[in-house]
C-alpha positions in Angstrom: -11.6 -19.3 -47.7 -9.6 -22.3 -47.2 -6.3 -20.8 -47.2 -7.5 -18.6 -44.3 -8.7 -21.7 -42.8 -5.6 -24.1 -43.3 -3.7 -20.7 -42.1 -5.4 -20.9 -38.6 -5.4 -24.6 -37.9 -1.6 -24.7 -39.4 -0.5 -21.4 -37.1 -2.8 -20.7 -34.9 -0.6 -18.5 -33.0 0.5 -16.3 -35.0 -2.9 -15.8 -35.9 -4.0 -14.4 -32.7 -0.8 -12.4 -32.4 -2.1 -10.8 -35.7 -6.1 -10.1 -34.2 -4.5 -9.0 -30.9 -1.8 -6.6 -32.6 -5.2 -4.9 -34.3 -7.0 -4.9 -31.0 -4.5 -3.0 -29.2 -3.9 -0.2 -32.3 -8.0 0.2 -32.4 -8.0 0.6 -28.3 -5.4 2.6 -28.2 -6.8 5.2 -31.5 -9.8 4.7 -29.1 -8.4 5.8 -26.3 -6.2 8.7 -27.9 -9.4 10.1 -28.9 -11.4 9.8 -25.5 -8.6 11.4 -23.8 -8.5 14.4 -26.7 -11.9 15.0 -26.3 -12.1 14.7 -22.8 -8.4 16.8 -22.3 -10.5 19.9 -20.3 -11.4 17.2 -17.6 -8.5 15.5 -17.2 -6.7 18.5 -16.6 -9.0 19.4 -14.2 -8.8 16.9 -12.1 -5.4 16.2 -12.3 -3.4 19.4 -12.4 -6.2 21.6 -10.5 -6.6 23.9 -13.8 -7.9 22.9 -17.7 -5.2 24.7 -19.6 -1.7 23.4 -19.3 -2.2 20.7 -22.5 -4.1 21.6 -25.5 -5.6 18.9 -28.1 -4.3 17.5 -29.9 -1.7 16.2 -27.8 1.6 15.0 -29.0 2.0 11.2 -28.4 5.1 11.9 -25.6 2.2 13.7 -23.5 -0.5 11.2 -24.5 2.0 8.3 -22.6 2.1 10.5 -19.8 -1.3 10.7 -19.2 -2.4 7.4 -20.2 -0.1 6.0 -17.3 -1.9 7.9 -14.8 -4.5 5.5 -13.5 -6.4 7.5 -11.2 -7.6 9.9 -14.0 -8.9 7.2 -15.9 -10.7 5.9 -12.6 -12.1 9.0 -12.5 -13.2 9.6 -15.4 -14.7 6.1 -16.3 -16.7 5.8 -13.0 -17.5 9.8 -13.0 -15.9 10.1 -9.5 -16.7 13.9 -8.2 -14.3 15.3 -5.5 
C-alpha cells in the first residue's frame, strides 16, 4: 500500500493518465454494446429502414456511427419524430 501511495504523490500524472486510459476503454465497451443492442433503432432513425447493419458490427462501422451525434441525441433523450 505504500508503494501505490509514494507512486501517486511521486507521479501523479501518470497516474491519472493510467485511471483515464481505463475510463475511456470501459465507456467505450459501454458504448459498443448500447449501440449493438440498440442497432434496430439507430438505423431507424438514421437511414429510414432497420436493416442495412447487423450486430455485431465491425469496429470500422461502430466509428461511423459513434460520430454521428444526432443519433445519440436521439436516442439518449428519446426524441420521437
Amino acid at each position: 500500500m505504500n508503494k501505490f501511495l509514494l507512486f501517486i504523490k511521486t507521479m501523479p500524472f501518470v497516474f491519472l493518465t493510467i485511471v483515464f486510459s481505463f475510463l475511456y476503454l470501459f465507456s467505450f465497451a459501454v458504448q459498443y454494446i448500447d449501440i449493438n443492442k440498440n442497432l434496430k433503432e439507430i438505423c431507424k432513425i438514421m437511414f429510414k429502414y432497420d436493416d442495412l447493419y447487423k450486430p455485431p458490427l465491425n469496429y470500422f462501422d461502430f466509428y461511423f456511427l459513434s460520430t454521428l451525434s444526432l443519433v445519440f441525441l436521439r436516442e439518449t433523450l428519446n426524441i420521437k419524430k
